[in-house]
N, C-alpha and C positions, 0 to 999 in steps of 0.2 A: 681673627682679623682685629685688629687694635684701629680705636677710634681715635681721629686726626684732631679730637677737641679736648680730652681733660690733658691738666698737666700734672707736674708730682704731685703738689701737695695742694691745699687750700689756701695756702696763705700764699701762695708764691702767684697764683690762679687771681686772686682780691688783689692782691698789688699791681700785677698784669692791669685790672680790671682798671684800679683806680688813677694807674698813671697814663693808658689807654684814651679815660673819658676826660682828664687834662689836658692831653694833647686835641681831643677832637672839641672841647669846649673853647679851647685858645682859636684852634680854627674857626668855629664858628662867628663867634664873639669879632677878634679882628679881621676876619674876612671882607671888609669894606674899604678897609685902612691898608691891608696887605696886598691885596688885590690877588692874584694869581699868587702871591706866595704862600699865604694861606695854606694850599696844597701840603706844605711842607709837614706842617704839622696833623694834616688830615691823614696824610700817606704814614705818619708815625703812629697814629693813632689805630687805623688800619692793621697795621705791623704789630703793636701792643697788646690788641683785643682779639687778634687772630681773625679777621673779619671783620664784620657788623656789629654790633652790640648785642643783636641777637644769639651769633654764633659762640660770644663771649659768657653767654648764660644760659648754655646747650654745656657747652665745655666746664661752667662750674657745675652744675648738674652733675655732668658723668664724670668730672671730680670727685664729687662726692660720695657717688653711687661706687664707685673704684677704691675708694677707699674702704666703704665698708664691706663690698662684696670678694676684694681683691682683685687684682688684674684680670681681663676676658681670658687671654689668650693661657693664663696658669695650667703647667699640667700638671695633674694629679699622680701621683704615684702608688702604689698599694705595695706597702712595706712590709704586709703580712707573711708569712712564711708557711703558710699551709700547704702549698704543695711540697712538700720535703719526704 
């Protein structure tokens, strides 16, 4: 079963990451001045991080964990020829 948080790689995961908490820091910040449009940039921000900022650093987590272990779902083969 493949998990709905890491992405390919790590760097692409930090970028996610860092233009994610732009758009939800723009939201925060102008959200008095915006008033309800604010949203805009929160719903992008949402979109960006795959969630909450939490679920954003679940996902680099088993980013990384994915990389060094290899994908869950890998099937293994046994290329051996012993039974012949």
């Amino acid at each position: 079963m493949k998990s709905m948080f890491p992405s390919r790689n790590v760097a692409i995961h930090i970028l996610r990451g860092i233009i994610g908490l732009g758009f939800l820091a723009v939201a925060l910040q102008y959200a008095p001045v915006l008033g309800w449009w604010a949203l805009v940039p929160g719903v992008c921000a949402l979109i960006c991080l795959g969630g909450c900022p939490m679920c954003w650093i679940v996902g680099l987590i088993a980013t990384i964990l994915q990389r060094k272990t290899g994908p869950a779902c890998a099937i293994k083969t046994d290329t051996s020829q012993a039974s012949r």
